[in-house]
DSSP file (Angstrom, degrees, kcal/mol; ACC not computed):
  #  RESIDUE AA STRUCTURE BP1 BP2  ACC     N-H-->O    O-->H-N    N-H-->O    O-->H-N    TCO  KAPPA ALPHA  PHI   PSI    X-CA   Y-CA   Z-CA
    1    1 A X     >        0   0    0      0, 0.0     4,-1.4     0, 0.0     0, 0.0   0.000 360.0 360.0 360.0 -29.8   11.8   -4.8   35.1
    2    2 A X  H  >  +     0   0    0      2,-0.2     4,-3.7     1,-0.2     5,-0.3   0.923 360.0  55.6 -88.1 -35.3   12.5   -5.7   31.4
    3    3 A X  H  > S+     0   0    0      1,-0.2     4,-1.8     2,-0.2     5,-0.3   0.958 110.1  51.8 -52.5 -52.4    8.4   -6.6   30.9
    4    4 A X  H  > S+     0   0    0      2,-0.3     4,-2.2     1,-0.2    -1,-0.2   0.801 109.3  39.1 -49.1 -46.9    7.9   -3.5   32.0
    5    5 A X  H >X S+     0   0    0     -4,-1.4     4,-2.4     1,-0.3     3,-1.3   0.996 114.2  54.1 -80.5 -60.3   10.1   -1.5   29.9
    6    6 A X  H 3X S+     0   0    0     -4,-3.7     4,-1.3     1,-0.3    -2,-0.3   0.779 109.7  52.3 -71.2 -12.7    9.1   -3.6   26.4
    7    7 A X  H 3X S+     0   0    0     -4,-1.8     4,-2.1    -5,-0.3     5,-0.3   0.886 114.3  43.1 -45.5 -42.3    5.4   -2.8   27.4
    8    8 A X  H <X S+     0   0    0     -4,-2.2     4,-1.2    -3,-1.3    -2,-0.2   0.949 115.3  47.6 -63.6 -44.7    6.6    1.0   27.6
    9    9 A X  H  X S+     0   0    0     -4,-2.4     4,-2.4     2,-0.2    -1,-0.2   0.910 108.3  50.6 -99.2   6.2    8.2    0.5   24.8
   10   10 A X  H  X S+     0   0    0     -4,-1.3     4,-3.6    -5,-0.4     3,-0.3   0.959 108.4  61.9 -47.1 -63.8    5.1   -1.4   22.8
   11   11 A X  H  X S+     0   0    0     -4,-2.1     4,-1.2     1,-0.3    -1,-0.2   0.668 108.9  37.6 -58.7 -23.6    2.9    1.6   23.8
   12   12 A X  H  < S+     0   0    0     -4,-1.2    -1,-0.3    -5,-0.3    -2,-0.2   0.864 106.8  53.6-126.1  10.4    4.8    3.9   22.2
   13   13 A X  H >< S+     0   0    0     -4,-2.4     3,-1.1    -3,-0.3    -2,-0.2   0.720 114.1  55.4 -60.9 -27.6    5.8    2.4   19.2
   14   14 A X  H 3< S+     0   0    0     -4,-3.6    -3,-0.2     1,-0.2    -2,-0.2   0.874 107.3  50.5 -73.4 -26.4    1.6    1.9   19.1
   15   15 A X  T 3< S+     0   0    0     -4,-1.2    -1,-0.2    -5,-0.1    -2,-0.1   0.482  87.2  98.8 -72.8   6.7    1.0    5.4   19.5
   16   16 A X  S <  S-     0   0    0     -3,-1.1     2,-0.4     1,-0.1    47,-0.1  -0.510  86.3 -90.9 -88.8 169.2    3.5    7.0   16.7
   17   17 A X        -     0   0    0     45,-0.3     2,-0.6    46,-0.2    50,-0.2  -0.505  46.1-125.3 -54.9 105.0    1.9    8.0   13.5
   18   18 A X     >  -     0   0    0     -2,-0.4     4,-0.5    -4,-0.1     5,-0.3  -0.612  24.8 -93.0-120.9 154.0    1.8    5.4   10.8
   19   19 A X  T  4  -     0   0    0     -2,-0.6     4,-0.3     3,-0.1     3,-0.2   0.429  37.2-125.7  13.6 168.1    3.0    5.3    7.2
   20   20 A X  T  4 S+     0   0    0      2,-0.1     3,-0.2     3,-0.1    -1,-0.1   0.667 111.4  57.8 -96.6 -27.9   -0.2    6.5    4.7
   21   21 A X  T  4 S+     0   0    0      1,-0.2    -2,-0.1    35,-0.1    -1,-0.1   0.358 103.8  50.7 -79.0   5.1    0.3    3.2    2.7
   22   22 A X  S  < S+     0   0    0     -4,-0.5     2,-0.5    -3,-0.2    -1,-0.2   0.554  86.3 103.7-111.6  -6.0   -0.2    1.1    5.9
   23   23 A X  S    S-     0   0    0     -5,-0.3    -3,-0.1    -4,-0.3    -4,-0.0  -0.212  71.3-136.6 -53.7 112.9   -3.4    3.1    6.5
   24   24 A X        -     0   0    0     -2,-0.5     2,-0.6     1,-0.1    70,-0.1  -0.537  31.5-104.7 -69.8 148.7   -6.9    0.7    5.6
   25   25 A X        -     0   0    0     68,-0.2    66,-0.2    67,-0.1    65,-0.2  -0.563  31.6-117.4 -76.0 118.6   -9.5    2.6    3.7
   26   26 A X        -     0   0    0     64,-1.3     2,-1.0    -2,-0.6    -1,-0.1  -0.189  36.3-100.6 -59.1 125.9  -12.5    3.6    5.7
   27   27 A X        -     0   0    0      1,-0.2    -1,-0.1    66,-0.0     3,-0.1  -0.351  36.9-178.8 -64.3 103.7  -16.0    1.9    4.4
   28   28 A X        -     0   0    0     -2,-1.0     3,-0.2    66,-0.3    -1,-0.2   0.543  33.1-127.9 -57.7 -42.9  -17.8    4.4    2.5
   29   29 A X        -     0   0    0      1,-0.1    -1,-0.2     2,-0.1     3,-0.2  -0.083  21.6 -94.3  69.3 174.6  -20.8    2.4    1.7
   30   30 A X  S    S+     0   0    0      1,-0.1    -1,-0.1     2,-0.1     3,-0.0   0.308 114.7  60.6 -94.0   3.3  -22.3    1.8   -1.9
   31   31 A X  S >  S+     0   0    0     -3,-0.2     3,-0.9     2,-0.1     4,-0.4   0.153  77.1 102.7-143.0  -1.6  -24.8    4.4   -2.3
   32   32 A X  T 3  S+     0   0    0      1,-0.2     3,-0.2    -3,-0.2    -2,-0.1   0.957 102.1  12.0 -50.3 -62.8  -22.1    7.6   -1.8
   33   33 A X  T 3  S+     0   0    0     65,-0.4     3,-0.3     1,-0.2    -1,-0.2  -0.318  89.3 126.3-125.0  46.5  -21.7    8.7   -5.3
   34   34 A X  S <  S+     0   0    0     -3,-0.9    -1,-0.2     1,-0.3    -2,-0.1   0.994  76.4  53.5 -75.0 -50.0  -24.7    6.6   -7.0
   35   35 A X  S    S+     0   0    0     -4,-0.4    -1,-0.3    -3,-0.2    -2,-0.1   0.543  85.8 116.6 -10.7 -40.6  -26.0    9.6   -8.5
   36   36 A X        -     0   0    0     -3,-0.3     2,-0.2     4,-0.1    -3,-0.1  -0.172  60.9-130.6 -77.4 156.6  -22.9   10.9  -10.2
   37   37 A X     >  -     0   0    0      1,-0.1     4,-1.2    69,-0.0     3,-0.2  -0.389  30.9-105.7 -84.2-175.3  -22.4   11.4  -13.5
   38   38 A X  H  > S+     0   0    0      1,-0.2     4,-1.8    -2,-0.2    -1,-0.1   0.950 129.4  45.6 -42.7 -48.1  -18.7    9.7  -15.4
   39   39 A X  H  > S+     0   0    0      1,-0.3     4,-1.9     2,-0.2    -1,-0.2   0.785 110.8  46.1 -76.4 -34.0  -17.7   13.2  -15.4
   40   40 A X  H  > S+     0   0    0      2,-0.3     4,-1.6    -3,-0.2    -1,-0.3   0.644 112.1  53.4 -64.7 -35.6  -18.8   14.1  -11.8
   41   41 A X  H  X S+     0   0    0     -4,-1.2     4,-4.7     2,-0.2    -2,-0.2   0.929 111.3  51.0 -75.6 -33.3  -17.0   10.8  -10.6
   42   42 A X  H >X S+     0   0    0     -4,-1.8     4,-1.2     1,-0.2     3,-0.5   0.972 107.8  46.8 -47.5 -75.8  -13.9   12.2  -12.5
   43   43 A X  H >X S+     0   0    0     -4,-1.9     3,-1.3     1,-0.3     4,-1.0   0.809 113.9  49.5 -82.5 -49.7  -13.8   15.4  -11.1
   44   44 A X  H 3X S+     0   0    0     -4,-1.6     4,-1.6     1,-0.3    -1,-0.3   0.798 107.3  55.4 -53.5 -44.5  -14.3   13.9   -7.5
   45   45 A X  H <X S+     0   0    0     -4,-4.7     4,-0.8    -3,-0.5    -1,-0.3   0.774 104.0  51.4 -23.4 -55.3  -11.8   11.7   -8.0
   46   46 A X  H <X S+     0   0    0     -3,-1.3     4,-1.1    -4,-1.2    -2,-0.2   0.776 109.7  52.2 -80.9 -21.9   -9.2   14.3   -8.9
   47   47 A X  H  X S+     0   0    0     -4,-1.0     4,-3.3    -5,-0.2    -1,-0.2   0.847 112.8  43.6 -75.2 -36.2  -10.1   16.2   -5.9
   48   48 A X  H  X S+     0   0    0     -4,-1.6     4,-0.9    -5,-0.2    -2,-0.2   0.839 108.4  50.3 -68.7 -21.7   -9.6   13.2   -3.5
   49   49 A X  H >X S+     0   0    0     -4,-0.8     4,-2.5     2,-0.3     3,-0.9   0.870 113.8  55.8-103.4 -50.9   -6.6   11.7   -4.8
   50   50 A X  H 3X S+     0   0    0     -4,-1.1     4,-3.2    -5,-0.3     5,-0.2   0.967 112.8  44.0 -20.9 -59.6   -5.5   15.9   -4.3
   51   51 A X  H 3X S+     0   0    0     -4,-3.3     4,-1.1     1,-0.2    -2,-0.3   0.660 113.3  47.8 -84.2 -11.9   -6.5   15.5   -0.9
   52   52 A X  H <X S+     0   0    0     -4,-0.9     4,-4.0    -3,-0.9    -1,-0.2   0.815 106.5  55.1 -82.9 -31.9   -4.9   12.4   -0.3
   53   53 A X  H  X S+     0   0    0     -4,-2.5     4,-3.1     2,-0.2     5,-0.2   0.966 110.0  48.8 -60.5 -55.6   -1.5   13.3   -1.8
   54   54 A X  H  X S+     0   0    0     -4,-3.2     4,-1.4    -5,-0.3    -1,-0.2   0.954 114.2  42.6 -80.9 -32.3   -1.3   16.3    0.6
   55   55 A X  H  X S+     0   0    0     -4,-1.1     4,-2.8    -5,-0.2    -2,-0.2   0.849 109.0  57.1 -71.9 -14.6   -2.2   14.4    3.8
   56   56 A X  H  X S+     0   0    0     -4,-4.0     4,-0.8     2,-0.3     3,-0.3   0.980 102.5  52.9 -48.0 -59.0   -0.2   11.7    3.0
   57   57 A X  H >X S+     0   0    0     -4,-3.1     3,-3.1     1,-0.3     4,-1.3   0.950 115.3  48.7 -55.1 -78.0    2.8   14.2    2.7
   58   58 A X  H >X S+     0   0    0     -4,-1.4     4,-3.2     1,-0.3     3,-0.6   0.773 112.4  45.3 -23.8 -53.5    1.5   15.2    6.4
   59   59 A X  H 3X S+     0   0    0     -4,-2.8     4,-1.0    -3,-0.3    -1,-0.3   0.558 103.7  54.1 -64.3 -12.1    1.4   12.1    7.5
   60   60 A X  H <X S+     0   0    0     -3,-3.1     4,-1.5    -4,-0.8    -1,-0.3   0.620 115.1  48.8-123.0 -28.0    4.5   10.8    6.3
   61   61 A X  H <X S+     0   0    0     -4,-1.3     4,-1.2    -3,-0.6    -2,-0.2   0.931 114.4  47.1 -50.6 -70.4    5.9   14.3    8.4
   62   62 A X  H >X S+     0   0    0     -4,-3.2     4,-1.3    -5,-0.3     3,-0.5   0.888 112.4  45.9 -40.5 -52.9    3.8   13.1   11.2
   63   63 A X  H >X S+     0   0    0     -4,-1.0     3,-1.2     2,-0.3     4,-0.9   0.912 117.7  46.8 -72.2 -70.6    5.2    9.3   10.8
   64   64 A X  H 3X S+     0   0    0     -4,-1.5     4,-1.0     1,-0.3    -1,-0.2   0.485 108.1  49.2-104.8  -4.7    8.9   10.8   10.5
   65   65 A X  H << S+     0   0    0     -4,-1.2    13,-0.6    -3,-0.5    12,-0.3   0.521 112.7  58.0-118.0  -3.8    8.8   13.6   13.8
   66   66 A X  H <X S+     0   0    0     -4,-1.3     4,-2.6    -3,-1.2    11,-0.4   0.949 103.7  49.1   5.8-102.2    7.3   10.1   15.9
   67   67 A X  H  X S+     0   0    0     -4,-0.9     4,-1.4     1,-0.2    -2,-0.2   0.658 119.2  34.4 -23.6 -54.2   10.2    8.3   15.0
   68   68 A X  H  X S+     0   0    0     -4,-1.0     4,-3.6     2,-0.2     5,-0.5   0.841 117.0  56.7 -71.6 -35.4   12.8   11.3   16.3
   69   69 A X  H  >>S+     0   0    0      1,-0.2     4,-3.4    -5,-0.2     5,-1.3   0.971 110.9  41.7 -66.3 -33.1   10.4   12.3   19.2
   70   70 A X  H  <5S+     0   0    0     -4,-2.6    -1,-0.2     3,-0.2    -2,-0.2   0.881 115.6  54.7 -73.4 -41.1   10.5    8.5   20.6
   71   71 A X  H  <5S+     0   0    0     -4,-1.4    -2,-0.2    -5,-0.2    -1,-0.1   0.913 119.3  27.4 -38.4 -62.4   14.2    8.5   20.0
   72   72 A X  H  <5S+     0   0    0     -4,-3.6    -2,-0.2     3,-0.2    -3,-0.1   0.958 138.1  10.4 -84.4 -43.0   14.9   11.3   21.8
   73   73 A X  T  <5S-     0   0    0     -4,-3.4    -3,-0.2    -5,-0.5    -2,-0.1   0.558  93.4-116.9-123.8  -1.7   12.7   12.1   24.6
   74   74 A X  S   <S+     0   0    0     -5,-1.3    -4,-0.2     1,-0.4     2,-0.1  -0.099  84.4 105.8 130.3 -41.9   10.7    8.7   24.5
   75   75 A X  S    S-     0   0    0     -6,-0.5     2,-1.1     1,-0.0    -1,-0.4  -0.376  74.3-127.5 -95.4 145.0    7.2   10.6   23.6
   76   76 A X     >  -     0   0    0      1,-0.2     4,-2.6    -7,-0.2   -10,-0.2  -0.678  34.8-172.8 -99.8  85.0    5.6   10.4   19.6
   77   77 A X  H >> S+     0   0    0     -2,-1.1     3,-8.5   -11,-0.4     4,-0.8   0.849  72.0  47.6 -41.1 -97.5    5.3   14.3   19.6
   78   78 A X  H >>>S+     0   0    0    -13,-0.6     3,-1.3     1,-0.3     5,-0.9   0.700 106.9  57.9 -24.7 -68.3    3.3   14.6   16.3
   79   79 A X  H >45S+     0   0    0    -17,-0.3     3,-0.6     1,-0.3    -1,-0.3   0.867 112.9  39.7 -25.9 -46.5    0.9   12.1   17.2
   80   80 A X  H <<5S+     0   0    0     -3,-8.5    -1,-0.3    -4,-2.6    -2,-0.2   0.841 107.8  55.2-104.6  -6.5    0.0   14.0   20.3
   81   81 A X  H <<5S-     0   0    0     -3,-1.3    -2,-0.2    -4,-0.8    -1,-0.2   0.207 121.6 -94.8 -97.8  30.2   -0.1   17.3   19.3
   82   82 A X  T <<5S+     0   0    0     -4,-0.7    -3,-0.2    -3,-0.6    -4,-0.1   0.809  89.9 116.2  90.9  15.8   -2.5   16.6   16.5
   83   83 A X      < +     0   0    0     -5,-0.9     2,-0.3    -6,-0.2    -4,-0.2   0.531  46.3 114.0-110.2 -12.1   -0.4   16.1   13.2
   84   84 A X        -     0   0    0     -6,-0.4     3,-0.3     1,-0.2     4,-0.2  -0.363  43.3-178.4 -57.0 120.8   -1.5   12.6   12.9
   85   85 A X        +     0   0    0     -2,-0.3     4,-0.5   -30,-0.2    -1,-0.2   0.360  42.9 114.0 -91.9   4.9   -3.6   12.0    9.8
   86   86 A X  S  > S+     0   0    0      2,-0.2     4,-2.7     3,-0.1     5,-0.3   0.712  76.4  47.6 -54.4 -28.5   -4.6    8.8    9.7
   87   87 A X  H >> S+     0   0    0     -3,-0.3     4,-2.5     1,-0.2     3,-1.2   0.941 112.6  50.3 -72.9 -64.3   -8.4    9.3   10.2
   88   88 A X  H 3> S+     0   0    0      1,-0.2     4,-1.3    -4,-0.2    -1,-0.2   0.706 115.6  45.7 -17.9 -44.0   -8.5   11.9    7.5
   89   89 A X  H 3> S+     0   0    0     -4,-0.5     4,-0.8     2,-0.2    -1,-0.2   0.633 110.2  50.2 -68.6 -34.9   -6.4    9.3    5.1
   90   90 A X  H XX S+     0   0    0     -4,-2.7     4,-2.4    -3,-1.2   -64,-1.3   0.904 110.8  54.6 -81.1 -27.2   -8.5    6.1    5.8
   91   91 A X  H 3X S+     0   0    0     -4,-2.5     4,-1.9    -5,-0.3    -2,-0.2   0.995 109.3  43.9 -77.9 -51.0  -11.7    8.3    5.0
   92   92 A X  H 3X S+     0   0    0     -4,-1.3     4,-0.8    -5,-0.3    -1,-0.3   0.430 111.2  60.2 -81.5  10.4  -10.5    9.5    1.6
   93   93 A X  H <X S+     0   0    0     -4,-0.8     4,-1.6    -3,-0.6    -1,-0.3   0.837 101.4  46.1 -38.7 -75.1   -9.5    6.2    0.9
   94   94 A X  H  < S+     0   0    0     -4,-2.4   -66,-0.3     2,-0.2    -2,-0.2   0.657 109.0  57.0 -77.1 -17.8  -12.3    4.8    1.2
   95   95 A X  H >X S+     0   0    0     -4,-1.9     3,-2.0     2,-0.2     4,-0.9   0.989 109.3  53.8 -56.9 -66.6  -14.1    7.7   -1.0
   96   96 A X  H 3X S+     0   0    0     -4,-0.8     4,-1.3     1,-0.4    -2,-0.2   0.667 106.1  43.2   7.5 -70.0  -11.8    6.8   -3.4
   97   97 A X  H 3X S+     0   0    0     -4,-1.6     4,-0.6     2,-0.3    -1,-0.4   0.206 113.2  53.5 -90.6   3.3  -12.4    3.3   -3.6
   98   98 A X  H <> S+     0   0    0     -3,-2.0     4,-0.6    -5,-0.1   -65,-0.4   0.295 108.2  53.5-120.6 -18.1  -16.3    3.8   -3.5
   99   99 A X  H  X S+     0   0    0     -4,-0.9     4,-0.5     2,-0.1    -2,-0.3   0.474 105.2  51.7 -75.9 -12.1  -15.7    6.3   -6.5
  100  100 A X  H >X S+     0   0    0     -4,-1.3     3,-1.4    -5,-0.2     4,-1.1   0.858 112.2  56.6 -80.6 -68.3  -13.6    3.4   -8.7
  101  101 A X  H 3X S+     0   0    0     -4,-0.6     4,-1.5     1,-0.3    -2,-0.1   0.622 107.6  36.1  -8.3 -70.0  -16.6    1.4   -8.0
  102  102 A X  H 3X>S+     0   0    0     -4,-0.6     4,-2.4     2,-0.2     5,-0.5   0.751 115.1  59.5 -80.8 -34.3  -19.2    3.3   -9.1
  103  103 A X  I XX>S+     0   0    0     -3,-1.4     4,-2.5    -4,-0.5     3,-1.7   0.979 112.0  45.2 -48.5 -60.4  -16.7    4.3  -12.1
  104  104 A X  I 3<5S+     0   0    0     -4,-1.1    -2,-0.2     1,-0.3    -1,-0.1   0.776 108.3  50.8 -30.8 -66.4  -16.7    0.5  -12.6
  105  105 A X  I 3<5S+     0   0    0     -4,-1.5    -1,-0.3     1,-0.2    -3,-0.2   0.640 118.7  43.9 -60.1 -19.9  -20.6   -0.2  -12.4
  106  106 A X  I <<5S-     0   0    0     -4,-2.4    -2,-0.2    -3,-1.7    -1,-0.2   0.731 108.2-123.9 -72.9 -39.5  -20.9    2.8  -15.0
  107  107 A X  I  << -     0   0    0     -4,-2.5    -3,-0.2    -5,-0.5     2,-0.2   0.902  40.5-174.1  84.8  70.3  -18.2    1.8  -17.3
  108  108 A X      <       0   0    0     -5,-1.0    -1,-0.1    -6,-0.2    -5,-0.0  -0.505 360.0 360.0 -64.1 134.8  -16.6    5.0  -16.8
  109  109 A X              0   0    0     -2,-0.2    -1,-0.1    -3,-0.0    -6,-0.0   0.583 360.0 360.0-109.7 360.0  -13.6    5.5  -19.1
């Protein structure tokens, strides 16, 4: 009986929602923003790091109504009704980090 239950409870600690700072950035490839100008990388930047800030704060929602939903009734609510954000977070990560690149290979200040 007790494998049973610490598999139950493994599966749903793997299903909650998790943190936005344990989320990996999703690979972007090299070739995204090759085009842009400093100023263009700038201004894309500010929009991502926008868009990251407010799904983080969602996620971090998500991450925290998990935690109560497994507590209480056993189930990671957010997580299954669609407030999880992690794909949304790894991807603009990984824009992110494929826009410091290309800042880099320009010498963007």
């Amino acid at each position: 009986m007790k494998p049973i239950l610490s598999l139950f409870a493994i599966t749903l600690i793997a299903a909650c929602a998790q943190k936005p700072e344990n989320i990996a950035a999703a690979n972007i490839g090299t070739n995204e923003y090759r085009g842009y100008s400093c100023k263009q990388l700038s201004e894309a930047k500010l929009q991502h790091d926008q868009n990251l800030a407010n799904l983080s704060a969602d996620q971090k929602k998500a991450a925290t109504g998990d935690a109560v939903g497994v507590f209480l009734l056993g189930l990671p609510l957010s997580s299954m009704s669609g407030g999880d954000k992690e794909t949304a977070i790894a991807v603009t990560k990984g824009h992110l980090q494929s826009i410091e690149r290309e800042q880099a290979r320009k010498n963007c200040r």
